[in-house]
C-alpha positions, 0 to 999 in steps of 0.5 A: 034699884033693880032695874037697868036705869041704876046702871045710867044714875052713876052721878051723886047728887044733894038737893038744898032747900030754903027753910020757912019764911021768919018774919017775912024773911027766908033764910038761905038754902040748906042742905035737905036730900043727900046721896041721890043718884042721878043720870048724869046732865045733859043739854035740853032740848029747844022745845023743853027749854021753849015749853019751860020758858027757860033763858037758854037752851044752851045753860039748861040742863037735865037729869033723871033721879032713880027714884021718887023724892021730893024735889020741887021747883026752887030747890037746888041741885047740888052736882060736884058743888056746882049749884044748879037752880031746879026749874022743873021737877015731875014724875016721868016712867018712860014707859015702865013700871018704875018711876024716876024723877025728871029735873031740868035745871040751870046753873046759878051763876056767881056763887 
């Protein structure tokens, strides 16, 4: 990445992802994108948390990643093995000509 926005992804991140249901069940997350840079994670803002029916705008968090991967909803971010569930993943541009990954996430508790 050349551009300036490499300069604010110094944080490292993993996404996990469940793999496909076997007979009904789905098994737990595993380890599915490694050595992802991202901004590091900053509170939402109310009208975000509002908009994504979130629980607390206090818990909710986001981040940018500097570049598109496939991350959905339901994956889980992995920052400094802290497990952070992804209720939002879209592309976003911010008005250039590259475009980076948007994720709002919350924190799972009581792993």
């Amino acid at each position: 990445m050349t551009d300036s926005f490499s300069h604010f992804a110094t944080t490292s991140a993993s996404t996990k992802r469940s793999p496909a249901a076997v007979d009904g069940k789905i098994g737990a997350p595993e380890t599915y994108l490694t050595g992802l840079s991202i901004t590091p994670l900053m509170p939402v803002d109310a009208e975000t948390a509002l908009s994504l029916a979130l629980s607390s705008p206090r818990e909710a968090k986001q981040t940018f990643v500097d570049t598109i991967v496939d991350i959905e909803e339901g994956d889980v971010l992995v920052v400094a093995s802290t497990e952070y569930a992804v209720r939002s993943a879209a592309e976003w541009n911010g008005g250039t000509d590259q475009s980076y990954v948007h994720l709002v996430v919350e924190e799972i508790k009581g792993t």
